[in-house]
C-alpha positions in Angstrom: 31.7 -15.7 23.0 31.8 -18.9 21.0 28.0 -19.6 21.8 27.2 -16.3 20.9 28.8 -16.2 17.2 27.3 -20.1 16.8 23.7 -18.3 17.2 24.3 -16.0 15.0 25.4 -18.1 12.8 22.2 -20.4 13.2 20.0 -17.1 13.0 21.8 -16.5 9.9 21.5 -20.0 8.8 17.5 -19.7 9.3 17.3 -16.5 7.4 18.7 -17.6 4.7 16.5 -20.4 4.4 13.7 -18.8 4.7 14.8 -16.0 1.8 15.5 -19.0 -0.4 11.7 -20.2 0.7 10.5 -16.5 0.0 12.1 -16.2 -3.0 10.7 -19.5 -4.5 7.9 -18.8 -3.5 7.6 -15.2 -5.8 9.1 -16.9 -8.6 6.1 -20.3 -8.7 3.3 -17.0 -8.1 5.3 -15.1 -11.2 4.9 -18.2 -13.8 1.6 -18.7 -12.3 0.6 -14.6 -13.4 1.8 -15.1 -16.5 0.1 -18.4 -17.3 -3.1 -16.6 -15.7 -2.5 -13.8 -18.1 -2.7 -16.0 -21.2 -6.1 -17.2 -19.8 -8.1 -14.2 -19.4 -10.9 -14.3 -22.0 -13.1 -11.8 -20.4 -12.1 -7.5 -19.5 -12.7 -7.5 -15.7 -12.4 -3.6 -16.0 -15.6 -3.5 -17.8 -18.5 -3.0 -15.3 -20.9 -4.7 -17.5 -18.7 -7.9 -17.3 -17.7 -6.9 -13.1 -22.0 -6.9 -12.5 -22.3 -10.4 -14.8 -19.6 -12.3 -12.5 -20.8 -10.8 -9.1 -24.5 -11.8 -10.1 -23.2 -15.3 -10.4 -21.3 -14.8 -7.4 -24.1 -13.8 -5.5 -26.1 -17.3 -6.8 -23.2 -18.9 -5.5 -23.7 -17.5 -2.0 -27.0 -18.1 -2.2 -27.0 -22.0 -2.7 -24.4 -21.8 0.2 -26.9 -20.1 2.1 -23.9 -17.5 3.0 -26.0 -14.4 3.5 -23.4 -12.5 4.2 -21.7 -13.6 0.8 -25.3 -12.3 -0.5 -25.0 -8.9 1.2 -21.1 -8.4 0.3 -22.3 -9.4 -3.5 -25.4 -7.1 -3.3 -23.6 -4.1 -2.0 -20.7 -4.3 -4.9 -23.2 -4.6 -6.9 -25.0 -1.1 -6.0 -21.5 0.5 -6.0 -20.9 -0.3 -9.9 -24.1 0.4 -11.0 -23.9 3.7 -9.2 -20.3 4.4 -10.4 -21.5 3.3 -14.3 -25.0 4.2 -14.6 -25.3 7.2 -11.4 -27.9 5.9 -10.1 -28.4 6.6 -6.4 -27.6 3.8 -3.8 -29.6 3.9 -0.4 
């Protein structure tokens, strides 16, 4: 019975530790949002800015020769400009 409520106590031990980890860990990726926030010079909501950065994206992918980088790029690219400007993909 002994050994029993000592493993508990060690799982309980563990878990802790690893909430305490957890826990840490959301608060360093909070402060690091609301640095980020302060940052943001551009409106990533706007399509015309969305197409701008996946066109460089997409020049990125291509001097890593990661064509399927390219294709991912490409295809985002015909699903804003369909969305903003209806113009028919395919």
């Amino acid at each position: 019975m002994n050994d029993l409520h000592d493993t508990q106590r060690e799982a309980i031990f563990r878990l802790r530790k690893e909430l305490d980890i957890a826990e840490e860990r959301v608060r360093l990726m909070t402060n690091a949002i609301k640095q980020m926030e302060g940052r943001i010079t551009k409106d990533y909501s706007s399509p015309k800015v969305q197409i701008e950065v996946l066109r460089e994206y997409m020049m990125v992918m291509i001097a890593l020769k990661d064509w399927h980088g390219v294709s991912d790029a490409a295809n985002d690219l015909r699903e804003i400009e369909a969305r903003t400007y209806g113009k028919h993909t395919g």
